[in-house]
N, C-alpha and C positions, 0 to 999 in steps of 0.2 A: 305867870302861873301857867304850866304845864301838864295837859290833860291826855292822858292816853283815851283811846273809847275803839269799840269793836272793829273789828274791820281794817285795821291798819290805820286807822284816822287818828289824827294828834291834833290838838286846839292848844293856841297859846291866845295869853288872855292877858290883859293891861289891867295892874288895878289902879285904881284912884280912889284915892281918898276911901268913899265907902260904897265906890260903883263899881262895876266889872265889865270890862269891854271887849269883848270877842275881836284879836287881832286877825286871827287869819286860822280855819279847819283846812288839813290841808291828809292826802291818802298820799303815806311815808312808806310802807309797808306792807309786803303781802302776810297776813295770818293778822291775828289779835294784837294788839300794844298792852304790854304784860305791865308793865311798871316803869319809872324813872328813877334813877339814882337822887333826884331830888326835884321833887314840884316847880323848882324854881329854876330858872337856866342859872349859869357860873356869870360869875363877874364879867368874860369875857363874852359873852353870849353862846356857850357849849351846851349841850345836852346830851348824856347817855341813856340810851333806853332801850329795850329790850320787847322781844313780844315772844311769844310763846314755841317760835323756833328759835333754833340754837346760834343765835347769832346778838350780837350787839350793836349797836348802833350810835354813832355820832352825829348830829344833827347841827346846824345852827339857827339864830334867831327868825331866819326868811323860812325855815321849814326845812330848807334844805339839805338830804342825807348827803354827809362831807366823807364818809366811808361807813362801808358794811365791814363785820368781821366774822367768818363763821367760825367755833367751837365746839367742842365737843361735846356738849351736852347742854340743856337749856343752860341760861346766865340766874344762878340762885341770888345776888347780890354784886354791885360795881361802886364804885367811887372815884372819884378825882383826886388824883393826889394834890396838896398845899396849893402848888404855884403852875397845876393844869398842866404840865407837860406830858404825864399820863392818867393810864385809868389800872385802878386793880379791878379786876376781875373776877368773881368766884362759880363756878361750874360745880356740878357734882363729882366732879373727880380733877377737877384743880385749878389752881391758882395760875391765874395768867399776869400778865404787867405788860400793859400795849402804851405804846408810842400815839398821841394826841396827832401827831403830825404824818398821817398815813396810816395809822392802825396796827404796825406792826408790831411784833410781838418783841419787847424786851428777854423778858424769863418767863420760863413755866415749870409749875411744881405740881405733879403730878401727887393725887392725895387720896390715901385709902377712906373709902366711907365709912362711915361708922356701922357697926351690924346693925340689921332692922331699916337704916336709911333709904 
């Protein structure tokens, strides 16, 4: 389990059974840790995560940021595709598709926001 908390600090956590063990708090990040693509790391040990500047983040299980990627504007929502070779990305004005393996940018679709957004 995958905990963002203020300050740039990330806690990853071992469950067992019906105990929770503090692996390792570890400061990944300058500004807030906004969210994870999911609580839990990927099958491989991946982690996307985002903080409150406009970049993304790839992590693995030791804590270690594997690359930064900056964007255009905060990361509204990411995921892993199937089989973890990339990540989608969504931005308030577009759609990215980055490369697992270096961060770089597959496509991007630039997207009109909605009025009022």
């Amino acid at each position: 389990l995958v905990v963002g908390q203020a300050s740039g600090y990330v806690t990853l956590y071992k469950l067992s059974g019906d105990t929770i063990e503090e692996v390792w708090t570890k400061r990944v990040i300058e500004g807030v840790v906004a969210e994870f693509t999911s609580p839990f790391p990927q099958p491989s040990g991946k982690i996307l995560l985002n903080s409150t500047r406009p970049c993304i983040y790839l992590m693995d299980l030791r804590g270690d940021v594997i690359w930064e990627r900056r964007l255009d504007t905060t990361v509204r929502s990411a995921a892993f595709s199937p089989r973890e070779d990339y990540a989608a990305v969504i931005t308030r004005n577009s759609l990215c598709i980055l490369d697992l393996d270096g961060g770089g940018g597959i496509a991007r679709l630039t997207v009109n926001p909605a009025p009022n957004s």
